[in-house]
C-alpha positions as CSV (number, residue, x, y, z in Angstrom):
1,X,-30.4,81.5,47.0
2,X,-34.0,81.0,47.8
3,X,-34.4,84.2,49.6
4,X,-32.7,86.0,46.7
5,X,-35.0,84.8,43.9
6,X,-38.1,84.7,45.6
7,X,-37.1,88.8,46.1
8,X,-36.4,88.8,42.6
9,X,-40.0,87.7,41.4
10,X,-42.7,89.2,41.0
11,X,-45.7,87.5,40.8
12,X,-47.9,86.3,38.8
13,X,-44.9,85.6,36.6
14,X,-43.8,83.6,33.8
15,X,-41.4,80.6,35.7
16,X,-39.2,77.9,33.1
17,X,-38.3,74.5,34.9
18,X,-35.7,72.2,32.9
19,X,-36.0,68.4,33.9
20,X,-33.7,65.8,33.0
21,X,-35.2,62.2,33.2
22,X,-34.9,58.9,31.4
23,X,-35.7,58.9,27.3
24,X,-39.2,57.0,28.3
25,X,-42.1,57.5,26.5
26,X,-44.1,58.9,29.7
27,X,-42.1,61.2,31.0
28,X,-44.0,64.5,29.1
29,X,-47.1,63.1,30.3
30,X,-45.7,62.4,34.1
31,X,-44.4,65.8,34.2
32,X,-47.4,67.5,32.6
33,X,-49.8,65.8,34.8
34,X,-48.1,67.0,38.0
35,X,-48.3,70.8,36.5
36,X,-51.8,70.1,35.4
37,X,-53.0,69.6,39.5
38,X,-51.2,72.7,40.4
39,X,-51.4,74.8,37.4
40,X,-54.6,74.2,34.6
41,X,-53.9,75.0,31.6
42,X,-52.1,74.2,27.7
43,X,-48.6,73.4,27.8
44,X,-45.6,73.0,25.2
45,X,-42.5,71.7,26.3
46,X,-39.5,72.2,24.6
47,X,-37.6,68.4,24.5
48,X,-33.9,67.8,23.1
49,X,-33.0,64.1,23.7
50,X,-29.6,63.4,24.9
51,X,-26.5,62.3,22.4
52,X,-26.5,58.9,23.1
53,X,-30.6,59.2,23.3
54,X,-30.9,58.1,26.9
55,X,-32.0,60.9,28.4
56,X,-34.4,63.5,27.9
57,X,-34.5,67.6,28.5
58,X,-37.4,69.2,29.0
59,X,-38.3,72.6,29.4
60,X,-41.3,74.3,30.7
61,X,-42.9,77.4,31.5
62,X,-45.5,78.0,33.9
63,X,-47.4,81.0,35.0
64,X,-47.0,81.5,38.9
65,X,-48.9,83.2,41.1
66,X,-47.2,83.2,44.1
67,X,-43.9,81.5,45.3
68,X,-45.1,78.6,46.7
69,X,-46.5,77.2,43.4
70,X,-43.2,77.4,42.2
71,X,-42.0,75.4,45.0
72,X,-44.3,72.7,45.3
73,X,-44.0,71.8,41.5
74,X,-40.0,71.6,42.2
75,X,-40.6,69.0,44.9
76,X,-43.7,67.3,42.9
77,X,-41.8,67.3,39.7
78,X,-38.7,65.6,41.8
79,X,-40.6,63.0,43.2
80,X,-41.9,61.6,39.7
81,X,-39.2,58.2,39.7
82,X,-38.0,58.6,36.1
83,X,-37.0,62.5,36.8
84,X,-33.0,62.7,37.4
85,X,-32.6,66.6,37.6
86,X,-34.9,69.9,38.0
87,X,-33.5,72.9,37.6
C-alpha cells in the first residue's frame, strides 16, 4: 500500500490524518505541536468526541511537500502516549 499511494501523490499536496486518542484536554495541543516541528503553519482540526465521550477524533490537514513529511508525522503523531489510532 505504501508504494501505491506514495505513486498516487503528487506533491506538494494537501494530506488529512485522522487520530483517535483519549478525550484529554491535551491531546489538540500534543498533536498540533508535533505538526508544528515538521510543518509551520495555522491549523483547524475537525474533533467529534466519541458516544460515550471517551475518546476523541481528530482530523487534520497538512500541506506536504514531499513523502517523507507525510511519514514522519505518521510515526511522530503515533508515538504521542495518549494517541490510540492514525489513520
Amino acid at each position: 500500500m505504501k508504494i501505491k499511494l506514495r505513486e498516487m501523490l503528487q506533491f506538494p499536496c494537501f494530506f488529512t490524518y485522522k487520530i483517535i486518542g483519549l478525550a484529554k484536554p491535551e491531546l489538540i495541543d500534543q498533536i498540533i505541536k508535533v505538526i508544528q516541528i515538521q510543518i509551520p503553519g495555522d491549523y483547524t482540526p475537525q474533533i467529534k468526541s466519541s458516544n460515550r465521550g471517551n475518546y476523541l477524533s481528530v482530523s487534520i490537514t497538512i500541506c506536504a511537500k514531499n513523502f517523507e513529511q507525510i511519514e514522519i508525522l505518521y510515526h511522530e503523531i503515533s508515538k504521542i502516549n495518549i494517541v490510540r489510532i492514525v489513520l
